[in-house]
N, C-alpha and C positions, 0 to 999 in steps of 0.2 A: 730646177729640181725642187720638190715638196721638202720643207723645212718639217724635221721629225726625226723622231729617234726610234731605233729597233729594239723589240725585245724578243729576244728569240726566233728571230725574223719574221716581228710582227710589227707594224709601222705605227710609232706610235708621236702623234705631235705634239712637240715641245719645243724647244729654242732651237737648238743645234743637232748635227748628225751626228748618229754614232755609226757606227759599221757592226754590222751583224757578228755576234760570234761567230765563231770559224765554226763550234760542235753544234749550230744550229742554223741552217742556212734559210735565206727568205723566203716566206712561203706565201708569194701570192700578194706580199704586202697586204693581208689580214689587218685590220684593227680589232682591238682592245677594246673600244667600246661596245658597253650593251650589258646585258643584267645578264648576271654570273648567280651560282647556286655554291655561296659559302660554308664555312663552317669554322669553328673553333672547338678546340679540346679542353672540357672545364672537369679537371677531375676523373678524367678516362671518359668523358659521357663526351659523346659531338653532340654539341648545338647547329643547327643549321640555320641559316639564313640568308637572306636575298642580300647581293651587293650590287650595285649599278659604278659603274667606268662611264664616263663621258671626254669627249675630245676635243679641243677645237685647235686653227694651226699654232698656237702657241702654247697650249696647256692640256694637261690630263689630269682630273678629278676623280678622286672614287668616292662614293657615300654608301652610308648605311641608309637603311631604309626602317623606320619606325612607323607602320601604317603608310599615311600622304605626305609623312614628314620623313624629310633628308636628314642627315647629318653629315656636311660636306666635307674634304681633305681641303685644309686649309693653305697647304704645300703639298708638291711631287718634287720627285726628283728620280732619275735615270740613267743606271750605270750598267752597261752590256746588257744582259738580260736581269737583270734581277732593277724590281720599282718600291718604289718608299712613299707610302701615302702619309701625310702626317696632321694630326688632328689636334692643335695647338687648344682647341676649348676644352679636351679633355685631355691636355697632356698625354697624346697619345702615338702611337704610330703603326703604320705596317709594312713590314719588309718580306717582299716574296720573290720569287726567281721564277722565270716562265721556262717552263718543257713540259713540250707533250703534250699543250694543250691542256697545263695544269701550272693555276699560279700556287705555288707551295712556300710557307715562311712563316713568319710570328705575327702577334700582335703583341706590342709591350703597352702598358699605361702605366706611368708612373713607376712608383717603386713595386709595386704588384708582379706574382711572379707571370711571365709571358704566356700567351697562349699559342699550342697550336693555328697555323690557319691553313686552309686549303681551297681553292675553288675553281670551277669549271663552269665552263659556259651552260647557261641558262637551259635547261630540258622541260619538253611539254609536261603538265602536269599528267598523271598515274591515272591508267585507267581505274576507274572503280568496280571494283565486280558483288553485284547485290548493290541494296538501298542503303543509303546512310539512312540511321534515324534521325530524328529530329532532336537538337539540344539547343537551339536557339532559346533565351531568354537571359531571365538573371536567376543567380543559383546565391544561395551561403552556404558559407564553410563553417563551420563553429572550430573556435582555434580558442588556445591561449598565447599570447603571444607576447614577448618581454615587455611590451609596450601597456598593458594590459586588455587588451581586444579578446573581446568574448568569441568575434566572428566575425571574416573578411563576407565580401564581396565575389562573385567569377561571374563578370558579363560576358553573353556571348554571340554572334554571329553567325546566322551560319545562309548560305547559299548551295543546298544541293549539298556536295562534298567536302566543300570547302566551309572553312569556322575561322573567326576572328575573334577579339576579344583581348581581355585582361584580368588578373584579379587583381581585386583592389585594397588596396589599406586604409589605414588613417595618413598613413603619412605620404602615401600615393600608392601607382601600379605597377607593374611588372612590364608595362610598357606592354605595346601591339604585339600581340601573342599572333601567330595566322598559319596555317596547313590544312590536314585534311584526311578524309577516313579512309583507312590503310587497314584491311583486315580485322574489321569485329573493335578496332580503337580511330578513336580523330589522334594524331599527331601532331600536334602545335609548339612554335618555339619561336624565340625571340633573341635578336643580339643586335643592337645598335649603337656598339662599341662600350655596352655596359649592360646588367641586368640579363646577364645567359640563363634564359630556362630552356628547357625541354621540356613537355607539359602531355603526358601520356593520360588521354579523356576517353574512358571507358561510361559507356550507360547502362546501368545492373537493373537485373528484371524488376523489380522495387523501384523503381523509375527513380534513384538516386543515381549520383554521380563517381567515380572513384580516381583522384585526381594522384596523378604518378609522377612528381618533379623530381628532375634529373636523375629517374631512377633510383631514388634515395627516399624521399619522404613521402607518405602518402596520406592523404585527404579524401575526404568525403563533402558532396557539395549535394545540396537538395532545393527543387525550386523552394522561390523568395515566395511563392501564393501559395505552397503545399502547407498542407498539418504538420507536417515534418518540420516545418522551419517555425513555426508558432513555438514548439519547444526550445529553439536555440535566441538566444540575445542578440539583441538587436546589433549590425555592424555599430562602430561607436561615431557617433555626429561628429566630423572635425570644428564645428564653430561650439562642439563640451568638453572638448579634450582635455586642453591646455587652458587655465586661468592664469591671473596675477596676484599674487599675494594681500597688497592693501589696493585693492581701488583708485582706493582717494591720492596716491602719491602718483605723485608724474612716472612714466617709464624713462628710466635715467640711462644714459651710456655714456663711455668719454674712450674711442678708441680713435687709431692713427687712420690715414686714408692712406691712398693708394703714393702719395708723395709724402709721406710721416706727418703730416700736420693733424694733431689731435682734435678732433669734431665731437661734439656735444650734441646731447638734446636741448641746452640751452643755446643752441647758436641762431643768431641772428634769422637767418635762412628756414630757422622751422615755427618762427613766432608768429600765432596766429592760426596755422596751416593742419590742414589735415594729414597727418603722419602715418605710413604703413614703417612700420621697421620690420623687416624680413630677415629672417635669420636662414642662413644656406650656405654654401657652399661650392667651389667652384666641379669639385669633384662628386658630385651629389646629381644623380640623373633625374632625379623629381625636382630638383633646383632648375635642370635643362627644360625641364617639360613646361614648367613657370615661364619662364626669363620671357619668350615670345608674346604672353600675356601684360606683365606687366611692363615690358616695354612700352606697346600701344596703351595702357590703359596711365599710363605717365603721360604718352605725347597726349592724348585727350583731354586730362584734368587738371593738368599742371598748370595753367594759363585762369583755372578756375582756384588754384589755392592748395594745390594736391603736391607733399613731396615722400617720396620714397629714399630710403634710408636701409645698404643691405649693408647688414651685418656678416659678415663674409668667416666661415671657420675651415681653416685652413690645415695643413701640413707642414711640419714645421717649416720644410727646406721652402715652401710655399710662401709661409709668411715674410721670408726673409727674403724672397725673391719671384714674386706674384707673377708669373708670367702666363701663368696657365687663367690666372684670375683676368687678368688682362684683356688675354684669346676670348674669353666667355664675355665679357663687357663688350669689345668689338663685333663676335658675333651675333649679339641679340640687339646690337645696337641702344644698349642702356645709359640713357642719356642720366641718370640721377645718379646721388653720393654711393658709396662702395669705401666702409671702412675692416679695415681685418681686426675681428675678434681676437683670432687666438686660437688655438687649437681643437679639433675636433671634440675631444674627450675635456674640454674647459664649457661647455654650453653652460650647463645650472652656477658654473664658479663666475661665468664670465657674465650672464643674464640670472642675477641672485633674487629676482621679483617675479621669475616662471614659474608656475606650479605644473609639475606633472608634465615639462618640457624636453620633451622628447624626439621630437620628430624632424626633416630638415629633407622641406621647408617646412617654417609657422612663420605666419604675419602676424603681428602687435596693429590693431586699427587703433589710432592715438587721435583722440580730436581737436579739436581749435583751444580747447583748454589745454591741453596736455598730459590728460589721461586716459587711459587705455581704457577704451568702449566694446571691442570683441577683441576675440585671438581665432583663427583658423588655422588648424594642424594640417599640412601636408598638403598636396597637389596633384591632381590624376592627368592623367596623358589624353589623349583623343580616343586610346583604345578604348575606353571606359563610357562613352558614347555619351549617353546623356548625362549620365553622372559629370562628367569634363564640362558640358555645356552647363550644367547646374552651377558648377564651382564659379564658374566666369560670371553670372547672373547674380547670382551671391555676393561676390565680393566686390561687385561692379554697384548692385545695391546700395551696400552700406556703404561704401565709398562716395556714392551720391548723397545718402541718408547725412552720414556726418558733415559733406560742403555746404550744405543745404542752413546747418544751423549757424548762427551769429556768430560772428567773433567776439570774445570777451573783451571788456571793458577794461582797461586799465588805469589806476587814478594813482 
């Protein structure tokens, strides 16, 4: 007999057998896997978004889908009908019950309050009736924003009916926005176990944009070559964001690692070395969009003189028992130091040599002297197309730029 468990009398493999509810008898031995059409309730507004199930005979995975990137269940688990996907990088989980050919339950993260979830199998995309226009390029938004940004970014995608894309910030994007023209609007939304928009894209005769998130706030986006955008300020460069107060003094820290032992920027291990200190966070989705980056760009340079140093801010119940910090290290595979700052709301108390420190992520580029050469604020997703491939190029750069120079002399 095929080792696997039922939900709803649907066969689904895992270790052991369960027996079908009695109020829901097998249908077919059906599987679970395959791309389901989710959603989440953020505020009375559904977000929708793409979920994919996979199966193999011992295990069931669900992921989010971020653009080409997964964000997998790090755990399942299988009781009658109802399944528990759990997402230990984001301290998160979902619990839903199958009937009817609908998985219906929560998502919790953290102390956050729950959200609705609901989903159903995968349906052909919407006929379209009439031409989509065309809104494919890069657009700005002129914003004020706590951070002090004059004006984001909204790259876009688009194939026929269908639009991809993101806006973007300094301190990163909204992540892989994707849908499609639905009556006189494109309908775009995002949710990869963080960062829910709904993103309601209207093109007005004035060949602007009029941007509708979650049905609440609304924007205006105008292309990036029009006259229209000559008037608004420039998005803000993340390598002018954020400075350091004196230049000339080392960038100091002295916080605990992941086993209490207090780690210095004097310590042995960074003398000599060309130093990113990256400030982020485990709970911080533009931290996520990083971590795959600078994982490979550590295995690359590390052997040339290269150490990474993340300065991790946390929650309290976090700090005191890092396990979600943990899941995030294992799953990007981050082989360098990971010490805990301190609390979210301690960044400027905890880093007292950031000017204008704001955003999470910023890397500290620290050179073979021991002082800080650049700072870049934030980190864009893949949604952000080139812009994402620029950031990589950039900080891949000057990362060579600084190995490149001598070691200081000591007498």
């Amino acid at each position: 007999m095929r080792t696997g468990h039922v939900i709803g009398g649907l066969a689904v493999g895992l270790l052991t057998v369960l027996a079908p509810s009695p109020a829901h008898p097998a249908q077919d031995g059906q599987s679970l896997a395959g791309r389901w059409d989710a959603r989440v309730v953020v505020n009375e507004v559904e977000i929708p978004f793409p979920f994919e199930i996979s199966e193999s005979d011992s295990t069931i995975q669900g992921s989010f889908l971020n653009g080409d990137l997964e964000i997998t269940s790090t755990a399942s688990r299988v009781e009658h009908d109802t399944i528990t996907f759990r997402f230990d990088q984001y301290g998160a989980y979902i619990e839903a019950t199958y009937r009817d050919g609908v998985l219906d339950g929560h998502y919790t993260r953290g102390t956050r309050t729950p959200l609705a979830f609901r989903a159903t199998r995968a349906q052909a995309a919407r006929t379209v009736h009439g031409v989509a226009p065309s809104i494919a390029g890069v657009w700005r938004i002129p914003t004020e924003s706590r951070k002090g940004e004059k004006a984001w970014r909204f790259i876009v995608r688009q194939d026929g009916a269908e639009v991809s894309g993101a806006i973007l910030r300094v301190d990163g994007d909204t992540g892989n926005l994707t849908g499609s023209y639905r009556d006189g609007t494109f309908v775009m939304s995002h949710f990869s176990g963080a960062r829910p928009l709904l993103l309601e894209v209207t093109l007005e005769d004035d060949g602007s944009l009029t941007l509708l998130q979650n049905r609440r706030t609304t924007l205006t986006a105008v292309r990036e070559d029009s006259e229209a955008a000559a008037a608004i300020a420039e998005p803000t460069d993340p390598s002018m964001h954020t400075t350091v107060a004196n230049p000339s003094e080392p960038l100091r820290f002295a916080f605990p690692d992941l086993e209490g032992r207090i780690v210095t920027n004097e310590d042995p291990r960074f003398a000599g070395k060309v130093v990113l200190v990256n400030i982020g966070g485990s709970w911080c989705p533009n931290c996520h969009d990083e971590a795959p980056f600078l994982a490979e760009l550590y295995r690359t340079f590390k052997d040339r003189g290269l150490e990474i140093v993340g300065l991790s801010f946390e929650e309290a119940e976090q700090l005191e028992n890092p396990t979600r910090l943990r899941a995030f290290i294992e799953r990007y595979d981050l082989g360098y130091t990971f010490l805990l700052a301190g609390e979210t709301d301690q960044l400027n108390e905890k880093v007292p040599q950031g000017v204008n420190l704001n955003t999470f992520p910023t890397t500290f580029f620290v050179g073979r002297d021991g002082l800080v050469r650049a700072v870049h604020a934030g980190f864009p997703s893949p949604g952000s197309g080139s812009f994402y491939t620029d950031a990589i190029h950039e900080v891949t750069a000057e990362v060579e730029r600084l190995l490149a120079e001598t070691v200081p002399q000591t007498f």
